[in-house]
Backbone of each chain as ProteinMPNN parsed JSONL, in Angstrom:
{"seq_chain_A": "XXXXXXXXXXXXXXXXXXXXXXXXXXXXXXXXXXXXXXXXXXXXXXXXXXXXXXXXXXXXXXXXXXXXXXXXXXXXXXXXXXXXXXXXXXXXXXXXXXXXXXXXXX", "coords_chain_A": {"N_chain_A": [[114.827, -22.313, 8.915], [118.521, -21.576, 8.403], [121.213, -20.43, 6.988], [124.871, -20.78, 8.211], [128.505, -20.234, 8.837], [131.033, -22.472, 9.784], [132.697, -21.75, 12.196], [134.565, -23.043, 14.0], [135.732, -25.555, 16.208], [134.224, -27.02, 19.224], [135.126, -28.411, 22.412], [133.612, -31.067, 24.548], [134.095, -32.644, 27.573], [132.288, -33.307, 29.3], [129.3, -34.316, 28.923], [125.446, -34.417, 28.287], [123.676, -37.473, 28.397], [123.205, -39.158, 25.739], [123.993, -37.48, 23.668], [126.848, -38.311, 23.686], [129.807, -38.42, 21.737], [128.915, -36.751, 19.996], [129.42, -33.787, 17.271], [130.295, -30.984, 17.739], [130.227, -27.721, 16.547], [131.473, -24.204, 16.019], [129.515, -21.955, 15.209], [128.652, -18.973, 12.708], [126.12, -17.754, 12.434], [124.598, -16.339, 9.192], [123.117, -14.337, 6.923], [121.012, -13.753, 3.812], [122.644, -12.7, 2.401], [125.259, -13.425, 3.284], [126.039, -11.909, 5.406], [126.921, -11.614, 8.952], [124.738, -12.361, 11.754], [123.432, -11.888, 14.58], [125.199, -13.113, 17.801], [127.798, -16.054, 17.85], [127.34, -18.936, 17.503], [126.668, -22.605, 18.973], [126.678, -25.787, 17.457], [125.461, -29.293, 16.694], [126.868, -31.257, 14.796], [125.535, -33.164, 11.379], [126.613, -33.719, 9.307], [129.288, -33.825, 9.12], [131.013, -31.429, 8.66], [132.939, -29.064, 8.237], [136.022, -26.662, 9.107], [135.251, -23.08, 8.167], [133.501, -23.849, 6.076], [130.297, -23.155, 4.392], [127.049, -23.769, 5.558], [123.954, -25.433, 5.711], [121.205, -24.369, 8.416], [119.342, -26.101, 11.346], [116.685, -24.958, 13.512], [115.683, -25.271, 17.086], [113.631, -27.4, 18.305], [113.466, -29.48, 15.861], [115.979, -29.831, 15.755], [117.062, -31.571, 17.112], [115.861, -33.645, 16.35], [117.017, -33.691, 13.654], [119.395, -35.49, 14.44], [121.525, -38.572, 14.351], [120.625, -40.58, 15.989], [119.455, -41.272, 18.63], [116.552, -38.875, 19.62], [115.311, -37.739, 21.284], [116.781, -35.572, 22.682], [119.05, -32.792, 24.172], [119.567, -30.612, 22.133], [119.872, -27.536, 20.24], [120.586, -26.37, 18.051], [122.015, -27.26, 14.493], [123.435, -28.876, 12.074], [122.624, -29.186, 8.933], [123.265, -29.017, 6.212], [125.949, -29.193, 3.753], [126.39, -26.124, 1.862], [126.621, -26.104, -1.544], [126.713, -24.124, -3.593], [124.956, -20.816, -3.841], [123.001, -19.084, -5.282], [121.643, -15.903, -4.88], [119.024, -13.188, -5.869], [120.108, -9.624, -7.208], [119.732, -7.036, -4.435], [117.159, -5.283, -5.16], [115.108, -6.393, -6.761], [112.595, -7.825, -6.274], [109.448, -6.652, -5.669], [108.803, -6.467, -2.041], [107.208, -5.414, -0.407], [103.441, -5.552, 0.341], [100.694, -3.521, -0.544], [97.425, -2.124, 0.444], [94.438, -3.287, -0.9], [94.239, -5.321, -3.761], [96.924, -7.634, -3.868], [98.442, -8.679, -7.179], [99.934, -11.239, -7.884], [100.726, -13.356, -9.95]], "CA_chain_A": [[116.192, -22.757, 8.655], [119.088, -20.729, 8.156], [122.613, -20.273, 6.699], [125.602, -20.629, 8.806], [129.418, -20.621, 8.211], [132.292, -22.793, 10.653], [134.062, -20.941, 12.968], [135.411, -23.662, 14.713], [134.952, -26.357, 16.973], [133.852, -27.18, 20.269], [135.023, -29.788, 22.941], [133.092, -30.957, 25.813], [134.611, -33.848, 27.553], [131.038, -33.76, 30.241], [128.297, -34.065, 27.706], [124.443, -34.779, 28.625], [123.686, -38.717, 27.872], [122.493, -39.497, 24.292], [125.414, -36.632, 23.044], [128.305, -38.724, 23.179], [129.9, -38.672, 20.679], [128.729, -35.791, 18.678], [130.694, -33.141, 17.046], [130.535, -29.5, 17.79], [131.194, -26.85, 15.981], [131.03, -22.761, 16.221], [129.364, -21.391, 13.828], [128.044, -17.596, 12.604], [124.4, -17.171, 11.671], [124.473, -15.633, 8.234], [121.539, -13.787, 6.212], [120.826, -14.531, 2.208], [124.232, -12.011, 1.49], [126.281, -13.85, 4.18], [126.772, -11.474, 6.391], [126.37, -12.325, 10.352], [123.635, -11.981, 12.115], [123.614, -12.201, 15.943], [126.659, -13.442, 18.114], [128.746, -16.725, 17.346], [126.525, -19.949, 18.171], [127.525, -23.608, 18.771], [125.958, -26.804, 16.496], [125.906, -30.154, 16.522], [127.279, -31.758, 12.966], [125.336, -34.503, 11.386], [127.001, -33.98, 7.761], [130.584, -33.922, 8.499], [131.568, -29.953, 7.733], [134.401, -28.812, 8.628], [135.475, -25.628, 9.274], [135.271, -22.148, 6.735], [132.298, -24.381, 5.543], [128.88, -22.502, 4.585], [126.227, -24.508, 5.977], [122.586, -25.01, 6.237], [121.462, -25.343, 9.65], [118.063, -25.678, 11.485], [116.673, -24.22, 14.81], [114.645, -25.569, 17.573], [113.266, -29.427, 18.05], [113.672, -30.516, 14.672], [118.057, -30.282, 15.338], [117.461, -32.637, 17.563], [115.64, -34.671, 15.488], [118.429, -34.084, 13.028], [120.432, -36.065, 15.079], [121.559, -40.229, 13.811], [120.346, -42.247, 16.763], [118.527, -40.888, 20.075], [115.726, -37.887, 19.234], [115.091, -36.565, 22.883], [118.507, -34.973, 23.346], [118.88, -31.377, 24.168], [120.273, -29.638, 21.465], [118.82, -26.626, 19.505], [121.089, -26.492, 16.548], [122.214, -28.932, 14.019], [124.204, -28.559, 10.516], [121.698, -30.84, 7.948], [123.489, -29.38, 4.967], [126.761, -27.967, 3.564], [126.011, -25.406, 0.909], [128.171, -26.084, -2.631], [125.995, -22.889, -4.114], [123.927, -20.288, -3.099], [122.401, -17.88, -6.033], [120.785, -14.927, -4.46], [118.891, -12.079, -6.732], [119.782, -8.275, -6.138], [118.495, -6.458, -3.285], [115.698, -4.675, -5.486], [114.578, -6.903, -8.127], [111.413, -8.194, -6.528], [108.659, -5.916, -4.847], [108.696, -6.858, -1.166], [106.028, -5.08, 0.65], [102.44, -5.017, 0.117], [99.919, -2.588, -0.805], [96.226, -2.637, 0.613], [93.784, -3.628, -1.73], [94.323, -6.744, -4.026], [98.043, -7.599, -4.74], [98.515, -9.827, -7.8], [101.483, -11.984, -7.902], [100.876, -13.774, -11.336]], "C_chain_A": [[117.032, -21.558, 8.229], [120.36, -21.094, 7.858], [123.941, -20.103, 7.948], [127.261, -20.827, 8.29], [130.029, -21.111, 10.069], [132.895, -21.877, 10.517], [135.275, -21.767, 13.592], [134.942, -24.633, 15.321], [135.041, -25.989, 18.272], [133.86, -28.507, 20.913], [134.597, -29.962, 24.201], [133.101, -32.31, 26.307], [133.046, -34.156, 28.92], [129.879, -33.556, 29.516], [126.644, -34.632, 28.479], [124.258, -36.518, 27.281], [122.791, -38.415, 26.682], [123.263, -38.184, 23.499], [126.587, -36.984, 22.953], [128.491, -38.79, 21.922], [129.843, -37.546, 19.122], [129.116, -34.761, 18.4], [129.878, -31.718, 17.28], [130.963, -28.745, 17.304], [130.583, -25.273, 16.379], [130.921, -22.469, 14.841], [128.85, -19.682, 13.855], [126.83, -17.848, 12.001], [124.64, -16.402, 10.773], [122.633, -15.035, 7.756], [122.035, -13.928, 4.832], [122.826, -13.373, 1.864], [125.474, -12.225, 2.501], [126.953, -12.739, 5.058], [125.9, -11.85, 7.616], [125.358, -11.825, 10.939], [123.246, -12.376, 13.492], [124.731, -13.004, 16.339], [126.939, -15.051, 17.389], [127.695, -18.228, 18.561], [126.788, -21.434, 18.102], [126.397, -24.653, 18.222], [126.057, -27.661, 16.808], [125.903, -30.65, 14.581], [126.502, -33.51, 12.934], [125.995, -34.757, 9.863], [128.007, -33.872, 7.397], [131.325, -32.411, 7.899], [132.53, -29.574, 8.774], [134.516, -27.207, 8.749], [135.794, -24.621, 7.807], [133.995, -22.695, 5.685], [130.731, -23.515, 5.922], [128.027, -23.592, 4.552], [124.69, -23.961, 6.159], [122.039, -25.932, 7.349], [119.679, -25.054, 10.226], [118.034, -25.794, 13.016], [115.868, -25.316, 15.645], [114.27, -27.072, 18.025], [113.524, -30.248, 17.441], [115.684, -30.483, 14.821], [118.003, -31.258, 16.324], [117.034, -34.151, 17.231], [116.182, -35.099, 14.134], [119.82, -35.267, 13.066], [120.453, -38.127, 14.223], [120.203, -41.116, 14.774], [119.155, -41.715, 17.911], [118.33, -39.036, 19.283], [115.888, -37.385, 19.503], [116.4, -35.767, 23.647], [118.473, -33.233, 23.576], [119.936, -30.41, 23.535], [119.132, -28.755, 20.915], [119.565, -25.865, 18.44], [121.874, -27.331, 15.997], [122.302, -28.355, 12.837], [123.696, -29.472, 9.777], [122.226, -30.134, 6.133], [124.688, -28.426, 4.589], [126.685, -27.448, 2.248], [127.048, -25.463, -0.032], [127.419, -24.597, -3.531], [124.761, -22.094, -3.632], [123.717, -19.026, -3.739], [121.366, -16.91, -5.198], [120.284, -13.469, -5.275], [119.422, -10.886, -6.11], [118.647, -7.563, -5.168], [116.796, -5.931, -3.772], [114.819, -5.053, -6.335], [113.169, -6.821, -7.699], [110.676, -6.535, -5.558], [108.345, -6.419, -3.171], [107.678, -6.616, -0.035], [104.715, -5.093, -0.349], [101.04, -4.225, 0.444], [98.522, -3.038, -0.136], [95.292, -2.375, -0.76], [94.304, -5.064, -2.055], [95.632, -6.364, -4.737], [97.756, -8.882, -5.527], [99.951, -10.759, -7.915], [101.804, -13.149, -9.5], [100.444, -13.457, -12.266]], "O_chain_A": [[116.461, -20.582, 7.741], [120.77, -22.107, 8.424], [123.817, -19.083, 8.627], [127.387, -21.579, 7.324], [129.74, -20.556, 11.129], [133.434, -21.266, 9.594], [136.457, -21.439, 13.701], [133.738, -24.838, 15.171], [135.664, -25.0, 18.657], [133.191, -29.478, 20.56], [135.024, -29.203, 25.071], [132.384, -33.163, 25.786], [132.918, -35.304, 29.348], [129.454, -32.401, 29.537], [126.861, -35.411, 29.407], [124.52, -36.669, 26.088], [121.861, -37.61, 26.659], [122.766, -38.073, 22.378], [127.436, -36.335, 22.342], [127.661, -39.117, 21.073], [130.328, -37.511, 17.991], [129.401, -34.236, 19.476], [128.728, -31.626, 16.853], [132.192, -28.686, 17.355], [129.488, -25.113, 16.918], [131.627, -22.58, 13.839], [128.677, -19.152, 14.953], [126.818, -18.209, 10.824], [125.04, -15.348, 11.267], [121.499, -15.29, 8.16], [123.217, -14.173, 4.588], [123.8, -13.637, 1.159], [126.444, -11.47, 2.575], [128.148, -12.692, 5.349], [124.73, -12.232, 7.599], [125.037, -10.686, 10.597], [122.599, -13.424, 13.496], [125.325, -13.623, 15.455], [126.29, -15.277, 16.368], [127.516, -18.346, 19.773], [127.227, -21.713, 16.986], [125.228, -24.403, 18.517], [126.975, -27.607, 17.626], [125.187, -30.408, 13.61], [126.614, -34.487, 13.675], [125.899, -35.854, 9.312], [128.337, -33.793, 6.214], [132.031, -32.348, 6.892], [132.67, -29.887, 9.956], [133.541, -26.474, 8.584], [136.311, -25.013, 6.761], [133.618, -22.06, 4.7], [130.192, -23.287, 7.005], [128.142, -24.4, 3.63], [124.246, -22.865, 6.501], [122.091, -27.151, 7.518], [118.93, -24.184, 9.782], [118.855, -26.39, 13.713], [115.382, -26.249, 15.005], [115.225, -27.837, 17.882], [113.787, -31.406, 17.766], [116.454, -31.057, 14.051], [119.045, -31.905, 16.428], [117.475, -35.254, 17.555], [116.042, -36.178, 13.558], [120.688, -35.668, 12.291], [119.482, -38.682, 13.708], [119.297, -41.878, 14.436], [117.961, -41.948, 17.724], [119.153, -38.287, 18.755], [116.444, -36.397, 19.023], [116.732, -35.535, 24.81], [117.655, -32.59, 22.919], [120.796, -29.71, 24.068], [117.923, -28.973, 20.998], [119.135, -24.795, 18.009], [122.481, -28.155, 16.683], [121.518, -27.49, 12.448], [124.176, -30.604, 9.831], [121.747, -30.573, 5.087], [124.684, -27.231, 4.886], [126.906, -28.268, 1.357], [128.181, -25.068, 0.242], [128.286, -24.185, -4.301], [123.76, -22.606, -3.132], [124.042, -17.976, -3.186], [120.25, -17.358, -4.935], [121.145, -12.592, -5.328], [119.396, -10.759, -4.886], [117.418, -7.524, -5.124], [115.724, -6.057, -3.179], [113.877, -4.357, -6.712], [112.402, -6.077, -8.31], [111.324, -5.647, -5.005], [107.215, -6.908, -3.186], [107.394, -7.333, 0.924], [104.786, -4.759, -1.532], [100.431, -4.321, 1.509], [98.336, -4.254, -0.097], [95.442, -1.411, -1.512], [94.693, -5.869, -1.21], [95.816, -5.508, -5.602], [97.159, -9.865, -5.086], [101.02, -10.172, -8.079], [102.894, -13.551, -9.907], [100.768, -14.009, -13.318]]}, "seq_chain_B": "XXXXXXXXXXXXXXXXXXXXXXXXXXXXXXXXXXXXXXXXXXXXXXXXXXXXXXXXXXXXXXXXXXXXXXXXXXXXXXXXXXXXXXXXXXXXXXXXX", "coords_chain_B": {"N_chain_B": [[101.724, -19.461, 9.142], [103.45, -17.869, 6.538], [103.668, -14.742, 4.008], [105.999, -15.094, 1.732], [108.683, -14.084, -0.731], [110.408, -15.939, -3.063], [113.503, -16.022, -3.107], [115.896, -16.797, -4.049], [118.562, -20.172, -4.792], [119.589, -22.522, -2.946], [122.172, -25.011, -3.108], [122.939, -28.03, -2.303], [125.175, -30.917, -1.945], [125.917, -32.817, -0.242], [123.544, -33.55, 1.85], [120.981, -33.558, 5.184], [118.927, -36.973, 5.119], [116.488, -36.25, 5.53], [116.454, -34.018, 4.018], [116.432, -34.372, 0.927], [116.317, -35.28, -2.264], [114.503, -32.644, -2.854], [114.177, -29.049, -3.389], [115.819, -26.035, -1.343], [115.276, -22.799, -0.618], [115.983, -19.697, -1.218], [113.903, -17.466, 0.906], [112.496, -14.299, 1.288], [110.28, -13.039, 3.753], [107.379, -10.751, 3.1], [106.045, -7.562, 4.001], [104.084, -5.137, 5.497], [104.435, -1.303, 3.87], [105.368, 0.251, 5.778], [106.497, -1.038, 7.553], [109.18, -2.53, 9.109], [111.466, -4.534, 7.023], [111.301, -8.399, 7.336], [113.823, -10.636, 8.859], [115.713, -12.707, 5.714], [115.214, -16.328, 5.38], [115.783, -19.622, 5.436], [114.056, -22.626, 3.171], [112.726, -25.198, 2.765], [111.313, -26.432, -0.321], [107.968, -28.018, -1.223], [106.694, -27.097, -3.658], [107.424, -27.055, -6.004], [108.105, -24.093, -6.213], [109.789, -21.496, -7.419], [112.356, -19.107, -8.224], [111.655, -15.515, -7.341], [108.518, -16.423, -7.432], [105.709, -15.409, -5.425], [104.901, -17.188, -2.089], [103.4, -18.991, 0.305], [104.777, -19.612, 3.304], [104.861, -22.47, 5.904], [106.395, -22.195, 9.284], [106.483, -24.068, 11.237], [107.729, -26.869, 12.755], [106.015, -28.854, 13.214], [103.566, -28.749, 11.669], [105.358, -28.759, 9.378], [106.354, -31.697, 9.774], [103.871, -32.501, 9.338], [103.739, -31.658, 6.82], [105.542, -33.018, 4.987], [105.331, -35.497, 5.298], [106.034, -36.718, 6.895], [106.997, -38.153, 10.072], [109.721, -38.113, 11.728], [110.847, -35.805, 10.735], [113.343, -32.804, 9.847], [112.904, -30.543, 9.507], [112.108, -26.925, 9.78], [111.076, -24.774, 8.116], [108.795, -25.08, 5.295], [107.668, -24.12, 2.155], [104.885, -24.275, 1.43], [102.5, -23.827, -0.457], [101.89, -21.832, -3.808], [101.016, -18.301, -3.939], [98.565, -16.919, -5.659], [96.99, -13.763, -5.322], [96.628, -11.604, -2.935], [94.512, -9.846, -1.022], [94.35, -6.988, 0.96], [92.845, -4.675, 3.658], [92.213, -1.622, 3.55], [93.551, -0.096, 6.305], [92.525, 2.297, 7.977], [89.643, 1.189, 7.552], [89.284, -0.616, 9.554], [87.536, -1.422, 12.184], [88.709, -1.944, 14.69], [91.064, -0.077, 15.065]], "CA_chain_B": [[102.241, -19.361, 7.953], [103.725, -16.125, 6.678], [103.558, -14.768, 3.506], [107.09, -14.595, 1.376], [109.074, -14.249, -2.053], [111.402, -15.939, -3.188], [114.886, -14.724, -3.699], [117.156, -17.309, -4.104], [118.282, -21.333, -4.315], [121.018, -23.191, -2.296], [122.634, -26.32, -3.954], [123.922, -28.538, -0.996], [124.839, -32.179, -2.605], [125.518, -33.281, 1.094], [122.457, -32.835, 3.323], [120.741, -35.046, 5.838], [118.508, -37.323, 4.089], [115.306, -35.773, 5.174], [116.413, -32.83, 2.887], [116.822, -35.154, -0.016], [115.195, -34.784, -3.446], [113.262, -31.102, -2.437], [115.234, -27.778, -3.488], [116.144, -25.516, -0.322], [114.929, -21.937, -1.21], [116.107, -18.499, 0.269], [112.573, -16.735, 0.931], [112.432, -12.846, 2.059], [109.14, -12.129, 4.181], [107.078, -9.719, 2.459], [105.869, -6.748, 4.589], [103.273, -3.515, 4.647], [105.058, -0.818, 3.162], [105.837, 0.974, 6.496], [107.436, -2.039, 8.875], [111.25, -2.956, 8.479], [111.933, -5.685, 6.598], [111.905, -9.149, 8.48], [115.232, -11.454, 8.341], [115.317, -14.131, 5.258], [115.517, -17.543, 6.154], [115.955, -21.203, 3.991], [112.685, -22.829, 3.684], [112.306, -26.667, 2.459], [110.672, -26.486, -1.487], [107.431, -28.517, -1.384], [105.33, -27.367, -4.521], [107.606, -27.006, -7.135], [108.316, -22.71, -6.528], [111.239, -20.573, -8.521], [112.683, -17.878, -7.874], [110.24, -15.008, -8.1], [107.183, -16.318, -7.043], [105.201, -15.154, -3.785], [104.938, -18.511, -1.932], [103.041, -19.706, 1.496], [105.874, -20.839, 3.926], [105.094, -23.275, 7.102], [107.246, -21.585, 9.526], [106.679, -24.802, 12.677], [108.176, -28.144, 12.757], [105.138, -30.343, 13.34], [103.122, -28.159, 10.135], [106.661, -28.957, 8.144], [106.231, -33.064, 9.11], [102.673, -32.62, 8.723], [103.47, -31.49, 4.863], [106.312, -33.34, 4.266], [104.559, -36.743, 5.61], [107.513, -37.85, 7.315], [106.569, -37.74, 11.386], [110.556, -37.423, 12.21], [111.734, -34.661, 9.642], [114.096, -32.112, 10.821], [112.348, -29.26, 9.04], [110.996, -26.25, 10.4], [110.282, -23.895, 7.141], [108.478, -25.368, 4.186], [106.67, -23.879, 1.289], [103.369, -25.341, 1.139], [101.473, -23.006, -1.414], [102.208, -20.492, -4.637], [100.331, -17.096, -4.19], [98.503, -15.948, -6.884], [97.302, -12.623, -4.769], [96.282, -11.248, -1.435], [93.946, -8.34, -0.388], [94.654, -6.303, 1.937], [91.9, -4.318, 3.596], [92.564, -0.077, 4.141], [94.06, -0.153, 7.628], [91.365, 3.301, 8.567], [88.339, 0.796, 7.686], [89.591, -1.836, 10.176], [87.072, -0.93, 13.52], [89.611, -2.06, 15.982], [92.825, 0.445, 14.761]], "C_chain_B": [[102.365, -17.714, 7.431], [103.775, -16.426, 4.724], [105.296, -14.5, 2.683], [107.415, -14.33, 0.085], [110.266, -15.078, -1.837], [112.584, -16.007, -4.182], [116.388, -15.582, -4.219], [117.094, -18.801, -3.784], [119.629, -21.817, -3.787], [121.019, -24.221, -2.639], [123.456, -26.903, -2.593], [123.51, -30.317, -1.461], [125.116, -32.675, -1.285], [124.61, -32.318, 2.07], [122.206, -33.614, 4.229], [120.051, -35.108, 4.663], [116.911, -36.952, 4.337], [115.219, -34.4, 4.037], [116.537, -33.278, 1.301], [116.087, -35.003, -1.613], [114.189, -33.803, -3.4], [114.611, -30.402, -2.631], [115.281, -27.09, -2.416], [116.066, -24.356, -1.408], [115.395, -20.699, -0.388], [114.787, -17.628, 0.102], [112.86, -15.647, 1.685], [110.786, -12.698, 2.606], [108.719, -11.102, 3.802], [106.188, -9.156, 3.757], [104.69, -5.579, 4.467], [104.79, -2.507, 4.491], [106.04, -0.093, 4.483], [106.472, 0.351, 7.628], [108.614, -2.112, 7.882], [111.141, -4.062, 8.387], [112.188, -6.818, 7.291], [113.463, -10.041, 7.523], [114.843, -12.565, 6.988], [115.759, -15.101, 6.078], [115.25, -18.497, 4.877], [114.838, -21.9, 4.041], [112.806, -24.503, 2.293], [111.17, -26.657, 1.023], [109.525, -27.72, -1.412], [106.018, -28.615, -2.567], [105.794, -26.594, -5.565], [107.568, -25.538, -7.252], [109.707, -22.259, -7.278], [111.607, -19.284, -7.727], [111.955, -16.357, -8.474], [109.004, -15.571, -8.033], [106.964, -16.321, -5.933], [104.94, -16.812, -3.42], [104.175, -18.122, 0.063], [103.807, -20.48, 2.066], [104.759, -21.259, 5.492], [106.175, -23.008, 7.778], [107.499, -22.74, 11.124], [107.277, -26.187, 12.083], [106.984, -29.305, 12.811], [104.232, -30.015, 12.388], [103.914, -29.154, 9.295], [106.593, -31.157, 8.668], [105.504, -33.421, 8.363], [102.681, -32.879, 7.048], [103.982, -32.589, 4.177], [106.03, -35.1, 4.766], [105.221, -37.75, 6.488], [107.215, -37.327, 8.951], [108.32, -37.467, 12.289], [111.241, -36.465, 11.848], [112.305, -33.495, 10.64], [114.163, -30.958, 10.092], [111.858, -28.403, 9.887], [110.336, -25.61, 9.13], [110.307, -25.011, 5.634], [107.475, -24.499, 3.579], [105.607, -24.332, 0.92], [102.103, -24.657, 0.031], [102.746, -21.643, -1.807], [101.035, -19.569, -4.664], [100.128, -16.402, -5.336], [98.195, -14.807, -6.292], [96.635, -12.936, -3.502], [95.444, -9.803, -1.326], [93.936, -8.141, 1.132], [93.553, -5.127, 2.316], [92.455, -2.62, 4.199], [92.559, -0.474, 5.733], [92.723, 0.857, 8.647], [89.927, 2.541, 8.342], [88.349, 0.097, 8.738], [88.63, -0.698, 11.716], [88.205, -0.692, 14.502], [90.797, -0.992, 15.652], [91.988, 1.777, 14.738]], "O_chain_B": [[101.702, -16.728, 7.753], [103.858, -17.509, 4.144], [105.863, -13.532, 3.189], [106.388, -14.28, -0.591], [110.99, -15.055, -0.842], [112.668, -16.036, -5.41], [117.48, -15.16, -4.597], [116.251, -19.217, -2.99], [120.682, -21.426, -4.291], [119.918, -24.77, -2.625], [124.376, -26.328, -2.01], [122.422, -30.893, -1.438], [124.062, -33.252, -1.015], [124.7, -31.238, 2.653], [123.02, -34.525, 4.38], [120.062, -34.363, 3.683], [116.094, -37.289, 3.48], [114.237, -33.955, 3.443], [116.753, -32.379, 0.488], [115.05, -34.34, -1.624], [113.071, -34.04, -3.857], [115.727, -30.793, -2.288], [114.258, -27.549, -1.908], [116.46, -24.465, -2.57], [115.26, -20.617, 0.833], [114.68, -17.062, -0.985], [113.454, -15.836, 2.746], [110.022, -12.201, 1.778], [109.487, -10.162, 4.007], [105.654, -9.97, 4.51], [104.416, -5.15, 3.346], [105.911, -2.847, 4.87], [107.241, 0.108, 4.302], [106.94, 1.006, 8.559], [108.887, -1.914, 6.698], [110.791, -4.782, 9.322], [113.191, -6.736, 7.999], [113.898, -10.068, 6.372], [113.822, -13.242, 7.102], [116.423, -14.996, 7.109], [114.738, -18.266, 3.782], [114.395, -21.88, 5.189], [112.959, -24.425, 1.074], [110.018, -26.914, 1.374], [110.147, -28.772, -1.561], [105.035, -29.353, -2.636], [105.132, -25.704, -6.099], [107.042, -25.213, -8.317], [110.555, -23.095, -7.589], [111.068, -18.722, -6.774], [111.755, -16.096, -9.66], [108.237, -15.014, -8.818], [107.655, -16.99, -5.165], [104.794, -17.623, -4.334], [104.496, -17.178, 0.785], [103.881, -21.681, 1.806], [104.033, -20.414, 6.014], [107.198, -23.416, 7.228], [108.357, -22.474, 11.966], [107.195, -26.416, 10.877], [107.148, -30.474, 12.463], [103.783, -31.069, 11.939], [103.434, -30.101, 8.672], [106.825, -31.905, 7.718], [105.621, -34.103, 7.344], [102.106, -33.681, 6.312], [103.458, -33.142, 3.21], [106.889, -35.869, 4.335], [105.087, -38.95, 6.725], [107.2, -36.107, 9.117], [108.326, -36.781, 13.31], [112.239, -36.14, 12.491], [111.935, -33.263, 11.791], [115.218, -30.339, 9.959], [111.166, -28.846, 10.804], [109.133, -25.819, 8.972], [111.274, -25.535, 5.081], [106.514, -24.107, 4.242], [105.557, -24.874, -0.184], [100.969, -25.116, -0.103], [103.609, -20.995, -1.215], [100.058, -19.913, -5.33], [100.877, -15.633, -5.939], [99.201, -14.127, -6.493], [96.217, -14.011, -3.072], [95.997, -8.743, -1.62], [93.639, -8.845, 2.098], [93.232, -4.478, 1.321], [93.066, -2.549, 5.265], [91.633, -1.09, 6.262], [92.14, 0.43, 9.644], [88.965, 3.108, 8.859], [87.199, 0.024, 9.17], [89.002, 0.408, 12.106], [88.561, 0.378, 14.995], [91.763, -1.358, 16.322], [92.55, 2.856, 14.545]]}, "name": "protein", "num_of_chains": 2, "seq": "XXXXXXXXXXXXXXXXXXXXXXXXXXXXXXXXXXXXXXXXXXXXXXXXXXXXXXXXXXXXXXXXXXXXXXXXXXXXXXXXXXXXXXXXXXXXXXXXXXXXXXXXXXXXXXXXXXXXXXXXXXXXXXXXXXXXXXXXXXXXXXXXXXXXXXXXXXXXXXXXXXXXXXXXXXXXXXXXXXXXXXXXXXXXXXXXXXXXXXXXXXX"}
C-alpha cells in the first residue's frame, strides 16, 4: 500500500461493465516525506476524496476488491483511505541496514 | 515476506471498512549495508507494532487475507511478526558467491 495525493479527476463516458458508475481520480504516488514518486496515475474512489486530498491507496487485485459491489472488475488502483495525519520519524533515527552476523532488534 | 522498520503511523478516520480497527504503519525495508535503500510503503498493523520496532511484513494479497481472516480484504502489506533479531551469514562463506 501506498500514499497518494488528488490531482484531479477523470471522466470516461465508455467504461468496462461492472465500472459504471465509479469515480476517478488522478492521483501522485507519494513516499513516507510526500514527495512523488513515478508519473501521475489514475484511481478508482471508494471513500469519497476529493481533490488536494492525501490518500491511502492500494495496488494490484486487492483495488479491485476494494471496490462496493462487483470484485472481478479491472482496475489496479483504489483510494481505501484519506489520511487526517501522517507522523513520520527523521531520516536517521533508526538503523536501516543490516550487518552479517546476529542483529538484535530488542 | 521482507524484513522492515518501522518509521511512522497514518491516522485516516475515513477508510474502507476492511481497514477498520488495525493502525496503518509507514515501514522502510531494511537492507545490507551496500544496496540502495528500497521505497517505503503503508503496511496494515496486525500484531500490535510501534514505531521503532523491526517487524515481518506480508507483502501479497492472498498472505494479507490469509492473516487478516477475511477472504475479500483489500490488503496487500500486513505486519504479521515483531523481530527480535536476524543473522546474517559472512557473504565470502556462502559457497555459491
Amino acid at each position: 500500500m501506498l500514499l497518494g495525493r488528488v490531482h484531479g479527476t477523470a471522466v470516461c463516458t465508455l467504461k468496462y461493465p461492472g465500472t459504471e458508475g465509479l469515480k476517478l481520480l488522478v492521483v501522485q504516488p507519494l513516499n513516507k516525506k510526500l514527495e512523488p514518486v513515478g508519473p501521475l496515475q489514475v484511481a478508482a474512489d471508494v471513500v469519497q476524496a476529493g481533490v488536494g486530498d492525501l490518500c491511502v491507496m492500494v495496488r494490484s487485485r486487492e483495488a479491485a476488491l476494494a471496490l462496493p459491489d462487483v470484485k472481478f472488475v479491472p482496475i489496479d488502483l483504489a483510494l481505501v483511505g484519506i489520511v487526517d495525519e501522517l507522523a513520520v520519524t527523521a531520516e536517521d533515527t533508526f538503523e536501516l541496514t543490516m550487518q552479517p552476523g546476529w542483529n538484535h532488534f530488542t | 515476506m521482507i524484513l522492515g522498520k518501522v518509521v511512522g503511523t497514518v491516522v485516516t478516520t475515513i477508510s474502507h471498512q476492511d481497514y477498520k480497527h488495525r493502525r496503518l504503519l509507514v515501514v522502510q525495508p531494511l537492507g545490507l549495508p551496500d544496496e540502495s535503500p528500497s521505497e517505503d510503503f503503508i503496511a496494515l498493523d496486525n500484531t500490535q507494532a510501534g514505531i521503532g520496532d523491526t517487524v515481518l511484513v506480508n507483502r501479497e494479497g492472498n498472505g494479507a487475507r490469509q492473516a487478516l481472516k477475511n477472504p475479500d480484504a483489500c490488503v496487500v502489506s500486513v505486519i504479521v511478526g515483531i523481530v527480535d533479531s536476524v543473522y546474517l551469514a559472512e557473504t565470502g562463506a556462502d559457497p555459491l558467491h
